[in-house]
MARFIVEX-208629 format. One line per 3 residues: number of its first residue (from 1); for each residue x negated, y negated, z negated of N, C-alpha, C, CB. Coordinates in steps of 0.02 Angstrom, whole numbers, plus 50000, padded with zeros to 5 digits. Last residue first. Glycine has a CB too. Layout:
BEGIN
NUM) X:Y:Z:X:Y:Z:X:Y:Z:X:Y:Z | ...
//
This chain:
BEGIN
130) 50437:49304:49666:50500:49332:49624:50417:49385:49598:50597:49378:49681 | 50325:49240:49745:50376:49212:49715:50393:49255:49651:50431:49204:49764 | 50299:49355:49832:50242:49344:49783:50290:49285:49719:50158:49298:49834
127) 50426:49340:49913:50396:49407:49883:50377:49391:49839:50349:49446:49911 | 50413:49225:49956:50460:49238:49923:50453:49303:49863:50507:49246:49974 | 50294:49198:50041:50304:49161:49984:50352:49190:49960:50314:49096:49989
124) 50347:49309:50163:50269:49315:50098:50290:49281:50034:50183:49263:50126 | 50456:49251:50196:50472:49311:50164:50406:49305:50117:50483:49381:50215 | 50382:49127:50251:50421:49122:50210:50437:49174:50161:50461:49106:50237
121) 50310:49213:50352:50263:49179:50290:50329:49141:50245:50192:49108:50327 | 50425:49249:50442:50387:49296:50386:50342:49249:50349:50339:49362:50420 | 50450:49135:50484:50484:49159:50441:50453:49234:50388:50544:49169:50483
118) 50327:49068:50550:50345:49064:50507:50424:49093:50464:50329:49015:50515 | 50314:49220:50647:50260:49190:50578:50284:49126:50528:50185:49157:50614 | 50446:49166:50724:50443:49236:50668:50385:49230:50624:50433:49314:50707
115) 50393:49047:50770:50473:49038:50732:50473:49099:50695:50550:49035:50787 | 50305:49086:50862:50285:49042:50815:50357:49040:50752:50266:48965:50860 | 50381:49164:50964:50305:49195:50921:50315:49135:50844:50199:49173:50987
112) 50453:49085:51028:50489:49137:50974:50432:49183:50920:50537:49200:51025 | 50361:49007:51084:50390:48981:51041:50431:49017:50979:50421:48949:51075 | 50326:49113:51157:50280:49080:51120:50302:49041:51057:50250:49040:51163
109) 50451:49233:51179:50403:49190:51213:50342:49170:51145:50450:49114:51251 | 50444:49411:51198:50458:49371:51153:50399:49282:51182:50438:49421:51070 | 50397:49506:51292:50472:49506:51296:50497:49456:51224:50504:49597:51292
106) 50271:49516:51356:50294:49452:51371:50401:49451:51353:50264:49441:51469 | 50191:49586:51302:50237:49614:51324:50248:49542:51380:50295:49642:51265 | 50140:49508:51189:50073:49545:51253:50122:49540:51318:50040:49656:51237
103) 50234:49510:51108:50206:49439:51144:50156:49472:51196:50161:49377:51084 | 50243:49635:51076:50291:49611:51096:50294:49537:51147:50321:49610:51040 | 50135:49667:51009:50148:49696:51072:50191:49673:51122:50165:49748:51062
100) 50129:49570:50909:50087:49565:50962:50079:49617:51008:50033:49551:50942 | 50257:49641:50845:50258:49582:50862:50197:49558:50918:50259:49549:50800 | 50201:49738:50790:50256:49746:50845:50271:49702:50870:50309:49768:50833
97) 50091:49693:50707:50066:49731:50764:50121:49723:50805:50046:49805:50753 | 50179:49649:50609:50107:49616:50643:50104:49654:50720:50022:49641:50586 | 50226:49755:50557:50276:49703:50604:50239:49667:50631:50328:49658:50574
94) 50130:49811:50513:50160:49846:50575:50205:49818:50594:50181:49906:50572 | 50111:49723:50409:50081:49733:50450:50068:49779:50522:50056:49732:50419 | 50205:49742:50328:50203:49664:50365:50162:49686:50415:50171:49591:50321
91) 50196:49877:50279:50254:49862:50304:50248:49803:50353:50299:49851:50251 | 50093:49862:50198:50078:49906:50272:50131:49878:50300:50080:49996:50277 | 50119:49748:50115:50071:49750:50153:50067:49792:50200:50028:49754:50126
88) 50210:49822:50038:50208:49778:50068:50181:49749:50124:50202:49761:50041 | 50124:49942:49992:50148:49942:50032:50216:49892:50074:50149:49988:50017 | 50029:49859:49896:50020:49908:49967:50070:49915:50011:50009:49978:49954
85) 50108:49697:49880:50092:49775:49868:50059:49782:49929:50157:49832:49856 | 50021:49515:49899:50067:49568:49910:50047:49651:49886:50080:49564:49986 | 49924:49437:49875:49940:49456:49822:50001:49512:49830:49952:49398:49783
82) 49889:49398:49994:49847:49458:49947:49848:49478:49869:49778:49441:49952 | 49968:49317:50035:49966:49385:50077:49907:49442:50024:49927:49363:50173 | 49944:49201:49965:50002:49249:49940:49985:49306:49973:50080:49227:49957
79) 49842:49127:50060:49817:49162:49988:49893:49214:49928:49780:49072:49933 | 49921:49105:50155:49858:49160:50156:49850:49184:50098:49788:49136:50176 | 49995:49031:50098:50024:49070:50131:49965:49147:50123:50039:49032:50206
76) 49914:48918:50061:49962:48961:50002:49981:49022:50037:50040:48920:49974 | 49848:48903:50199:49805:48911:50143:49859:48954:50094:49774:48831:50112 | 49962:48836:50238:49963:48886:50276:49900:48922:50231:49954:48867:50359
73) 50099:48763:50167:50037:48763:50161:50004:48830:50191:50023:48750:50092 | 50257:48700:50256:50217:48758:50202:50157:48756:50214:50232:48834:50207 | 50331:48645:50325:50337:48630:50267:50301:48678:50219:50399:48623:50258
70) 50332:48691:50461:50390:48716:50411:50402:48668:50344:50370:48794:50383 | 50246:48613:50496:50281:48589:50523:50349:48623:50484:50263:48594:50593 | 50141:48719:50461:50149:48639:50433:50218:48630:50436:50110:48575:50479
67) 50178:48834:50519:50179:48831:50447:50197:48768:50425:50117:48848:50419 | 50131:48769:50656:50193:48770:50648:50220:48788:50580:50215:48808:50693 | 49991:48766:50621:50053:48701:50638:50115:48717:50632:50056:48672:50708
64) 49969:48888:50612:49954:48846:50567:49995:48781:50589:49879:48841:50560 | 49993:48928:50750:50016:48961:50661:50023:48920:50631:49973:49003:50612 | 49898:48851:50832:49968:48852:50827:50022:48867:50783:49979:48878:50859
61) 49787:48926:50781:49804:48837:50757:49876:48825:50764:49763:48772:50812 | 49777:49086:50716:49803:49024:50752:49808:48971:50733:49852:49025:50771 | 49829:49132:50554:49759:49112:50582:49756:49062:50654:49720:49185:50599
58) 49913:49210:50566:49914:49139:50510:49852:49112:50537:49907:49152:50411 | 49881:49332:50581:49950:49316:50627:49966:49244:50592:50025:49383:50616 | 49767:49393:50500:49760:49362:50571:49840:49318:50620:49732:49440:50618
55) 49848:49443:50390:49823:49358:50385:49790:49334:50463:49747:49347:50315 | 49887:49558:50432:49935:49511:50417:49903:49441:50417:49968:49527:50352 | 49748:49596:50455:49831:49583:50512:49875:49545:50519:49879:49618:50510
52) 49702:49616:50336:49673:49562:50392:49733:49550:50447:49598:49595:50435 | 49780:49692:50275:49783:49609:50249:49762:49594:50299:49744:49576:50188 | 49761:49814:50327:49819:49777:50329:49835:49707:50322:49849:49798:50293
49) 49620:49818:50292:49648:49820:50367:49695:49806:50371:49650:49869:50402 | 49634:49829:50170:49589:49773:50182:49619:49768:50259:49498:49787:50171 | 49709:49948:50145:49738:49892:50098:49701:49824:50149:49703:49899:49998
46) 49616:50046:50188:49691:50035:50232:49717:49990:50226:49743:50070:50225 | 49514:50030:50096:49500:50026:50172:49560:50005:50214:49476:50096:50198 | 49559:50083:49963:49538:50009:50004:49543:49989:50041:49502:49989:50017
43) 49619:50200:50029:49633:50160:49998:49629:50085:50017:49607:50175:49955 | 49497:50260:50032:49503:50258:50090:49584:50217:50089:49490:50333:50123 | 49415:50255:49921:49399:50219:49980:49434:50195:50044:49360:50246:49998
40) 49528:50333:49842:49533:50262:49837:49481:50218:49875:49530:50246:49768 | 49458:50445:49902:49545:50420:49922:49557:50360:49910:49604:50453:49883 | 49351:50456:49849:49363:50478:49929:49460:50423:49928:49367:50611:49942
37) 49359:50468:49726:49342:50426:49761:49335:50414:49845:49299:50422:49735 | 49426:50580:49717:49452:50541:49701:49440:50478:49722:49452:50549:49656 | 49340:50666:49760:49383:50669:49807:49447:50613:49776:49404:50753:49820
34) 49231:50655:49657:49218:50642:49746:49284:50634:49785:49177:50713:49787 | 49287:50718:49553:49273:50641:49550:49248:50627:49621:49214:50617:49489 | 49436:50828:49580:49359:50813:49573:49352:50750:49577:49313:50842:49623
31) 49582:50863:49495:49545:50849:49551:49477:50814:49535:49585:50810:49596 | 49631:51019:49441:49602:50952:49415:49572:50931:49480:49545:50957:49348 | 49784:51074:49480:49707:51105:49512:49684:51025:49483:49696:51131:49627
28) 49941:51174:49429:49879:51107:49461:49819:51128:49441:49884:51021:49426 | 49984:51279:49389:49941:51303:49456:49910:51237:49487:49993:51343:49519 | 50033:51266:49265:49982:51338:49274:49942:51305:49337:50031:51429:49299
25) 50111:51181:49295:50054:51171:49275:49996:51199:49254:50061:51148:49250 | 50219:51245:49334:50201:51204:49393:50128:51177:49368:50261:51140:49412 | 50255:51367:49269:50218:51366:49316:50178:51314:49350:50248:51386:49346
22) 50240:51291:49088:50267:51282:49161:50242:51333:49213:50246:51211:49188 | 50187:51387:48964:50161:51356:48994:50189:51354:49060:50107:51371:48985 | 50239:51510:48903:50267:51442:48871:50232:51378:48918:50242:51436:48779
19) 50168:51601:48930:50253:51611:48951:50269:51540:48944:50309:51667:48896 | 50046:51578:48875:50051:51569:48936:50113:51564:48981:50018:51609:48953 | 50098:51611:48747:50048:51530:48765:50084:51530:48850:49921:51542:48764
16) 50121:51747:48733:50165:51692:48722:50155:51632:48737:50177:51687:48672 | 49979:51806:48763:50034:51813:48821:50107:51750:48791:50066:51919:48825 | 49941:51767:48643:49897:51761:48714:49949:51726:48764:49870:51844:48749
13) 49985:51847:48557:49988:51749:48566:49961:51717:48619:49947:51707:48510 | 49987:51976:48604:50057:51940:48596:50054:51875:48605:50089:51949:48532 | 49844:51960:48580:49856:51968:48655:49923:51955:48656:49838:52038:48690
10) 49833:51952:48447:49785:51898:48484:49811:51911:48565:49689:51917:48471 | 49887:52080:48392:49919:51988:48389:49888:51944:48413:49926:51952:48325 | 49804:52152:48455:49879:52164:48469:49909:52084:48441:49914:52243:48418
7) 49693:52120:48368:49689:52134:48444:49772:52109:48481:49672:52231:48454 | 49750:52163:48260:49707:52085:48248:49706:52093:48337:49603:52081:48188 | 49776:52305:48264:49827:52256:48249:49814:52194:48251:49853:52263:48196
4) 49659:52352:48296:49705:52350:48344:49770:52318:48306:49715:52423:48376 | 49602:52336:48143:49555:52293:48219:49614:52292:48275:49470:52352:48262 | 49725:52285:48019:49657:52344:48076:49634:52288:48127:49702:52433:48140
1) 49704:52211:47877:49729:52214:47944:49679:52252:47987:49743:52142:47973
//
């Protein structure tokens, strides 16, 4: 075999590899170990700020009585809130928030405060439940 025929079949198999190779995976880009860890800090970070929200709206004594008073262990409650998803968890926790705008507001009373923590700590138990 010549040299330009050993050439000529090394650049045909060349070029056949690469025809045979997706675009879409021609053009991913390996991602770096900094920017991986960059994301699952920042990850964490969003995961821990959500839980606290959610578990600050259990925290009240009033919460907590009125959990009782459901019939639910306000401790099980807490300790389900971290067993919820991510995005479980963002979800409860922008009802967290709409909810203490809403009581700031004064367009939900006190009592209607206490009747939605415990129905959402019901939804919690249910979630972690199933």
């Amino acid at each position: 075999m010549t040299f330009k025929l050993r050439v000529g079949l090394l650049v045909s198999g060349l070029l056949v590899i690469s025809l045979a190779v997706p675009p879409s995976m021609r053009a991913q880009q390996i991602a770096r170990p900094a920017d991986i860890q960059k994301e699952l800090v920042n990850a964490t970070e969003t995961r821990m700020k959500n839980r606290e929200k959610v578990t600050e709206l259990f925290s009240s004594k009033s919460a907590e009585k009125a959990l009782k008073g459901a019939g639910m262990d306000p401790g099980q409650v807490k300790t389900a809130v971290a067993m919820l998803s991510d995005a479980e968890l963002a979800q409860l926790a922008a009802r967290s928030d709409k909810l203490h705008e809403d009581f700031a507001a004064g367009k939900i009373s006190n009592r209607d405060l206490l009747i939605i923590i415990a129905a959402i700590a019901v939804l919690i138990l249910i979630i972690v439940a199933v």
